[in-house]
C-alpha positions as CSV (number, residue, x, y, z in Angstrom):
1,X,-42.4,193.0,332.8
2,X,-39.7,191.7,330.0
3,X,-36.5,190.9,331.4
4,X,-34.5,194.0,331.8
5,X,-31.3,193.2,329.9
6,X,-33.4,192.7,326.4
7,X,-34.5,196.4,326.9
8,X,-32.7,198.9,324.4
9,X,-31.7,201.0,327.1
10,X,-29.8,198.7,329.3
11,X,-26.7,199.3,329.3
12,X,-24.6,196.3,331.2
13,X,-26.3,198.0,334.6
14,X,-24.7,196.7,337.7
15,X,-27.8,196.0,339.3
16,X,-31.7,196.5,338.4
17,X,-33.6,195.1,341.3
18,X,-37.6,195.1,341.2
19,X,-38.7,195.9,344.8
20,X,-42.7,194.8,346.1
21,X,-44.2,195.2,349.2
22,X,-47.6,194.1,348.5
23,X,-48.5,195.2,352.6
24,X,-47.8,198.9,351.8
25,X,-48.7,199.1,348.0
26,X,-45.0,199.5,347.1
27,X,-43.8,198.6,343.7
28,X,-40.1,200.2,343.0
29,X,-37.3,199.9,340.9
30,X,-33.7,200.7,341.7
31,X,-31.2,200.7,338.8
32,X,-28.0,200.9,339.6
33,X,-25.5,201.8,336.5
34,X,-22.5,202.0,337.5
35,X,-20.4,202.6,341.3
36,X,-16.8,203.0,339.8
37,X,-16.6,206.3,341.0
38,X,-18.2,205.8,343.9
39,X,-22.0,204.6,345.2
40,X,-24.7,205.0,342.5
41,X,-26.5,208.5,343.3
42,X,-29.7,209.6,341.8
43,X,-33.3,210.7,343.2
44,X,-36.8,208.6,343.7
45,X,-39.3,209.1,341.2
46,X,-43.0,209.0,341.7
47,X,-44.9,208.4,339.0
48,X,-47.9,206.9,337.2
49,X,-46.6,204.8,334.2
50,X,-49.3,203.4,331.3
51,X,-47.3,199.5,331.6
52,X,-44.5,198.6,333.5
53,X,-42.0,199.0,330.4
54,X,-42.0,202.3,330.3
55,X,-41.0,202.3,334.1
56,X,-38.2,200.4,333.4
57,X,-37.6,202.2,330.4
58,X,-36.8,205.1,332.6
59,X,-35.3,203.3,335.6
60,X,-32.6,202.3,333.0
61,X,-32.3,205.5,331.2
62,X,-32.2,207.7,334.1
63,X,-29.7,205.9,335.7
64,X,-27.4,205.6,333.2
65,X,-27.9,209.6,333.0
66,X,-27.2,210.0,336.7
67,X,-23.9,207.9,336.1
68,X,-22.7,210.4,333.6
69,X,-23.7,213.6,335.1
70,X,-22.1,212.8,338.1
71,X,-18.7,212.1,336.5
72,X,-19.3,215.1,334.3
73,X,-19.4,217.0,337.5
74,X,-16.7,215.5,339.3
75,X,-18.7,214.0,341.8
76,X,-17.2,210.9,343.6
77,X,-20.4,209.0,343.2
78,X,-22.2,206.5,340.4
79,X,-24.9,206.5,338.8
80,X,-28.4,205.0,340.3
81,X,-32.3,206.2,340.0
82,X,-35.3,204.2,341.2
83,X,-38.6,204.9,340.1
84,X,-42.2,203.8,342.3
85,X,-44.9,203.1,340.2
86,X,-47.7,205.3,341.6
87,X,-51.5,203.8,340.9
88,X,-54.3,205.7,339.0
89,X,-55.3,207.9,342.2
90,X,-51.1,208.7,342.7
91,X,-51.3,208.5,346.4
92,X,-48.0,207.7,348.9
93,X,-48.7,206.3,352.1
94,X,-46.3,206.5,355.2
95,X,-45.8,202.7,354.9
96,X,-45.1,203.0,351.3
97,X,-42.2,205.3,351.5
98,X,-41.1,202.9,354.8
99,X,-41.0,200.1,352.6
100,X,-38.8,202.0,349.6
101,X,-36.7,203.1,352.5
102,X,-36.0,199.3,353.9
103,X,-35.1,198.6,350.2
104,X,-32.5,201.2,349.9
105,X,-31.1,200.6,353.4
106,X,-31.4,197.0,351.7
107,X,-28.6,198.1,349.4
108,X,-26.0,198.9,352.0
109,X,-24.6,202.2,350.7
110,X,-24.9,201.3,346.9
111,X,-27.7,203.4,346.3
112,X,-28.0,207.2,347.8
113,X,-31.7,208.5,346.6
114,X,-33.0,212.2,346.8
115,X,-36.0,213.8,345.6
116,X,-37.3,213.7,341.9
117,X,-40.1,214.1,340.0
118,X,-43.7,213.6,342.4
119,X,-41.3,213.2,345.9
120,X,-40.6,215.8,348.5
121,X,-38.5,216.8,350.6
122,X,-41.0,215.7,353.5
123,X,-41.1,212.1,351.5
124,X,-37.3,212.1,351.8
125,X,-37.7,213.2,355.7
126,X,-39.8,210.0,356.1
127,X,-37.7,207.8,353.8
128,X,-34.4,209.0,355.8
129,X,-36.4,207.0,358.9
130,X,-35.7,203.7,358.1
131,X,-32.2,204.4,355.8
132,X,-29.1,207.0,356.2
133,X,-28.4,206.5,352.4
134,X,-30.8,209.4,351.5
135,X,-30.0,213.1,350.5
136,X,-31.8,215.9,349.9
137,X,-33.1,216.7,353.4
138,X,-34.2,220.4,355.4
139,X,-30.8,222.0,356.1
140,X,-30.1,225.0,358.2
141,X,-27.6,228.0,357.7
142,X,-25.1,227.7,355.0
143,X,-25.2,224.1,355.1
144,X,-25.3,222.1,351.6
145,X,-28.7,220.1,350.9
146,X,-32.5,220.8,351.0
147,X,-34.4,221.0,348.1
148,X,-32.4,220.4,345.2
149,X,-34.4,222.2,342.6
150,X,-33.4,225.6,343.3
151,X,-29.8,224.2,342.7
152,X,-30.8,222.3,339.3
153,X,-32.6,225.7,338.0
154,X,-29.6,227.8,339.0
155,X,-27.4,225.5,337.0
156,X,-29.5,225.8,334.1
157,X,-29.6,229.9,334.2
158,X,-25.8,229.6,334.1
159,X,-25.9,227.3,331.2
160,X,-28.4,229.2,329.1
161,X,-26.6,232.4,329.4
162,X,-23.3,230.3,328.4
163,X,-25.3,229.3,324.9
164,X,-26.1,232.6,324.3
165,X,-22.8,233.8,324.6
166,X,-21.5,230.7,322.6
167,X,-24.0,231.2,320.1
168,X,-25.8,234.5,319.2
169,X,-22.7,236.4,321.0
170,X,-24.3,237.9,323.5
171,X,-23.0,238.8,326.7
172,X,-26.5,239.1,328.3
173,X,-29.8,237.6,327.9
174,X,-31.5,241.1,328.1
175,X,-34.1,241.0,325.8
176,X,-33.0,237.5,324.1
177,X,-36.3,234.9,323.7
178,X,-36.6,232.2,326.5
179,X,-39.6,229.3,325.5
180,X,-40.0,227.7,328.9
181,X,-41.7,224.0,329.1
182,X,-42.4,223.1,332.4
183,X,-42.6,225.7,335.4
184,X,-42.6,223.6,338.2
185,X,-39.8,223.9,340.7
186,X,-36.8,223.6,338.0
187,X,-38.6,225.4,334.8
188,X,-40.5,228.4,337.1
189,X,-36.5,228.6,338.6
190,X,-34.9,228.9,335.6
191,X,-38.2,231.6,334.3
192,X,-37.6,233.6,337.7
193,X,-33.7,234.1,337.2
194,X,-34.1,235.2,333.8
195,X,-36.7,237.6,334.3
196,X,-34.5,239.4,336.5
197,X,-31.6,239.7,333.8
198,X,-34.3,240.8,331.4
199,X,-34.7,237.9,329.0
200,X,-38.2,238.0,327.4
201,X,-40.2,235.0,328.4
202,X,-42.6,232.8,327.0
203,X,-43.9,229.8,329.5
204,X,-46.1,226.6,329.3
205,X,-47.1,223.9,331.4
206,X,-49.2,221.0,331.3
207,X,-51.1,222.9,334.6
208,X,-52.0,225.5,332.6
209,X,-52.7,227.7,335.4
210,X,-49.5,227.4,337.1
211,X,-47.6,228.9,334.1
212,X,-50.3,231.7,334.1
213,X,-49.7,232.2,337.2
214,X,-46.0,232.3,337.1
215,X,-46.8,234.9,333.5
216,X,-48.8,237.2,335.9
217,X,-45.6,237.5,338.2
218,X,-43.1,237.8,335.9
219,X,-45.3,240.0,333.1
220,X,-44.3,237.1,330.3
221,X,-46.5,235.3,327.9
222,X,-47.8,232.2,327.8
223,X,-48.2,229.3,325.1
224,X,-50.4,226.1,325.0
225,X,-48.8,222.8,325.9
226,X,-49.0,221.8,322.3
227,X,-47.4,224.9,321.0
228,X,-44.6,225.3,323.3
229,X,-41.9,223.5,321.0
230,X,-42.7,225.8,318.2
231,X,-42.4,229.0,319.3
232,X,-40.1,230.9,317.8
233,X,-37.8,231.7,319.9
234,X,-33.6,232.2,320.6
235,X,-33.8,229.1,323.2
236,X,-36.0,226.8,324.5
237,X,-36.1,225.5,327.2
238,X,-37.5,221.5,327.9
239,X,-37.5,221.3,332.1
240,X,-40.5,219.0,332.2
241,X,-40.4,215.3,331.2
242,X,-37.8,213.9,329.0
243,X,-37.7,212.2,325.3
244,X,-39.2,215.2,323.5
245,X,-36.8,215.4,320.7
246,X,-37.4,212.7,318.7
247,X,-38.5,213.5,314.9
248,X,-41.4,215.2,315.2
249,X,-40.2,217.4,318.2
250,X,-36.9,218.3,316.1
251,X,-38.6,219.1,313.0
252,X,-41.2,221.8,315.1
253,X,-38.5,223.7,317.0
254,X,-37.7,227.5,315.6
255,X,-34.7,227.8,317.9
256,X,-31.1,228.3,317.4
257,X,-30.3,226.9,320.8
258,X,-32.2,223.9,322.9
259,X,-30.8,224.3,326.9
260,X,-32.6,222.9,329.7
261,X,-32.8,221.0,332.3
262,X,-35.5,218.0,331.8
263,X,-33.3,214.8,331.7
264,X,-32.9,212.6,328.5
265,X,-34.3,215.1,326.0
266,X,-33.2,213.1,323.1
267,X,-35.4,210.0,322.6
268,X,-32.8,208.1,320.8
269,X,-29.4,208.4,319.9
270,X,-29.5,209.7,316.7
271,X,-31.9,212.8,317.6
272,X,-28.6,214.3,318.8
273,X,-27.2,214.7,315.5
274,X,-30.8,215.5,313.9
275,X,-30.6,218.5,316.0
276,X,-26.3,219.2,314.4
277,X,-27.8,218.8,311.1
278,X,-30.7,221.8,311.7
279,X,-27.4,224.0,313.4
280,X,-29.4,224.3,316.7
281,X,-27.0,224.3,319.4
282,X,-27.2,221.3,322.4
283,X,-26.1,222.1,325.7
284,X,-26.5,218.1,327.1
285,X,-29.0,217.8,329.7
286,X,-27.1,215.6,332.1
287,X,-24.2,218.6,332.2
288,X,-26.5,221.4,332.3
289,X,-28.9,220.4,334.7
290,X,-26.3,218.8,337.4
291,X,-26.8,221.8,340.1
292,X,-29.4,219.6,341.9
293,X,-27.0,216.6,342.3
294,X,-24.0,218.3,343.6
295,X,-26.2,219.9,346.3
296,X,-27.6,216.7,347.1
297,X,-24.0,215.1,347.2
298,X,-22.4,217.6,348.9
299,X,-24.7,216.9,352.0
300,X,-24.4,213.7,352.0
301,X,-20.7,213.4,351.9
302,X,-20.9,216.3,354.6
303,X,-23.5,214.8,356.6
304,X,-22.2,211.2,356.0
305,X,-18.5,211.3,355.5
306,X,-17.6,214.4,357.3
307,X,-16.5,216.3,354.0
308,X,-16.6,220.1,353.9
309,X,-20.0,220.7,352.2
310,X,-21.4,224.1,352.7
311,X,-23.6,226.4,350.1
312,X,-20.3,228.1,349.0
313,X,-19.0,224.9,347.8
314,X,-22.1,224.2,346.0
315,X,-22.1,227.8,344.2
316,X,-18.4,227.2,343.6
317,X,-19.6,224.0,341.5
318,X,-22.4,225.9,339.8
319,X,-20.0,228.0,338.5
320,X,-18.4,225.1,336.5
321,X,-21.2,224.6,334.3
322,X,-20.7,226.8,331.6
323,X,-17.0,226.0,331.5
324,X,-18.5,222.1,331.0
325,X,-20.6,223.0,328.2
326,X,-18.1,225.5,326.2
327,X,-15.5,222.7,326.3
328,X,-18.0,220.3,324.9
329,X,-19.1,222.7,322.6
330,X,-15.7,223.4,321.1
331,X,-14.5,219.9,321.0
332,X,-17.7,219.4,318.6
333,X,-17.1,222.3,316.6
334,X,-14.1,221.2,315.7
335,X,-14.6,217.2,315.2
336,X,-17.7,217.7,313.8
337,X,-19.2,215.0,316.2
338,X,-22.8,216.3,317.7
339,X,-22.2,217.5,321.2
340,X,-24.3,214.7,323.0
341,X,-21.9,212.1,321.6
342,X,-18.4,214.3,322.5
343,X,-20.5,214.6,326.4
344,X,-21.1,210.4,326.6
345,X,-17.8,209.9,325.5
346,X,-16.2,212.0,328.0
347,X,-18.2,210.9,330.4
348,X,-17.5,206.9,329.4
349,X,-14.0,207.3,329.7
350,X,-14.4,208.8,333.1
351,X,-16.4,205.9,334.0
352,X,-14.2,203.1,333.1
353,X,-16.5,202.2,329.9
């Protein structure tokens, strides 16, 4: 693995610690971005990489994207994401996650983890066993916390609508084109909520038969894998794996407006203002998609600090979304600057950077 601070995506990261536990099978990273508003918070993710770059890669990435989605948000916390690299057969063992637990409890409060891509909230049950800095756990009543997807998807359903209405001028997504990528907790979320208001649906996943199956319910088409991002469509959706608008993924969308919740969409910096150029509208991924992290945040601070943190608090944040994105939105218009750079600067200057 090259050393972390020649990688393109660091980002003077406060701390980017490689973790092994050769006993268990446990190799981890935890970035940590940046604490000025408070410890770095951001979930665990489990996943197979092809080299160890492209962990990093995302360790670094994702954490810098947790740092500004939770200032966007208003979150007292920072911005922090680890990522365990899972082998060819992508099996966890109890001893595995007890391991990644002793590392963040490690950390002393730096680092507050919570589910994310390939971890559960049972993973998170077992992690929470060895460390208190873990979110994201089985809650009952109206308490905040549990399974953040829910949260992430209903954030997204509130930011969609707010593109349409910023964009085509609709009120309603009644009959207005949805392209889905990814139905998995997030994408089949976001694909259930609009189905109710009437939104007509096309859905794809790399498990093909999970976005049949979700097309059966819902009474929506489907597209391959490979012809997802060129469907024509009002807006697509990305709520799978990030970096799929680079040039080639710009060039095949047929969309006047790209909102979803898959984090960092764009592969590089300049994709943001490929997509300007084409007059396809942005809605930033780290703004739209924060409904998981305040519902993760809010039980810990509750659980942890004593704050108030209940489910109405958590809807009451939701609700802040489309107010996010419009002001973003606007403040492009009228600069001219693509709305992914007007977000990172807002969200710099929250962060002391």
């Amino acid at each position: 693995m090259t050393a972390f601070w020649t990688e393109p995506d660091y980002d003077d990261h406060e701390l980017v610690q490689l973790v092994r536990h050769p006993e268990s099978g446990l190799t981890a990273i935890i970035a940590l971005h940046s604490t000025h508003l408070g410890p770095g918070a951001g979930g665990t993710r489990f996943w197979h990489y092809a080299e160890p770059k492209a962990a990093m890669r995302d360790a670094l990435r994702l954490s810098r994207g947790m740092s500004y989605k939770n200032a966007m948000a208003g979150l007292p916390m920072g911005g922090g994401k680890a990522v365990i690299l899972a082998d060819d057969d992508r099996q966890k063992s109890p001893e595995m996650l007890a391991a990644f637990g002793d590392a963040v409890e490690a950390l002393g409060g730096r680092y507050v983890t919570a589910e994310d891509v390939g971890i559960s909230e049972q993973d998170m049950v077992a992690v929470s066993k060895r460390t208190a800095h873990v979110s994201g756990l089985p809650v009952e009543g109206d308490e905040a916390g549990g399974d953040p997807g829910p949260f992430t998807a209903m954030g997204i359903y509130h930011g969609i609508k707010s593109a349409v209405r910023y964009k085509l001028g609709k009120d309603s997504v009644k009959g207005v084109h949805v392209a889905v990528q990814g139905t998995g907790s997030v994408g089949g979320g976001v694909a259930k909520l609009l189905a109710q208001d009437g939104a007509k649906l096309t859905l794809s996943d790399i498990h093909n038969d999970r976005a049949k199956a979700l097309a059966v319910e819902l009474g929506c088409e489907t597209a391959s894998a490979d012809a997802i991002m060129s469907t024509s469509c009002d807006v697509f959706s990305p709520n799978a794996l990030g970096a799929i608008l680079d040039d080639e993924g710009i060039a095949r969308l047929d969309c006047p407006i790209v909102a979803g919740g898959a984090n960092n969409q764009l592969a590089r910096s300049h994709h943001g203002a490929q997509l300007a150029e084409r007059g396809i509208l942005y809605a930033p991924d780290y703004v739209i998609n924060a409904g998981g992290i305040i519902s993760v945040t809010m039980e810990y601070l509750s659980r942890c600090l004593g704050a108030a943190g209940n489910i109405n608090e958590v809807r009451k944040r939701l609700a802040q979304i489309p107010g996010r994105l419009e002001e973003i939105w606007e403040e492009s218009a009228s600069s001219g600057v693509p709305s992914d750079t007007v977000a990172d600067r807002m969200a710099q200057k929250l962060i002391g950077r």
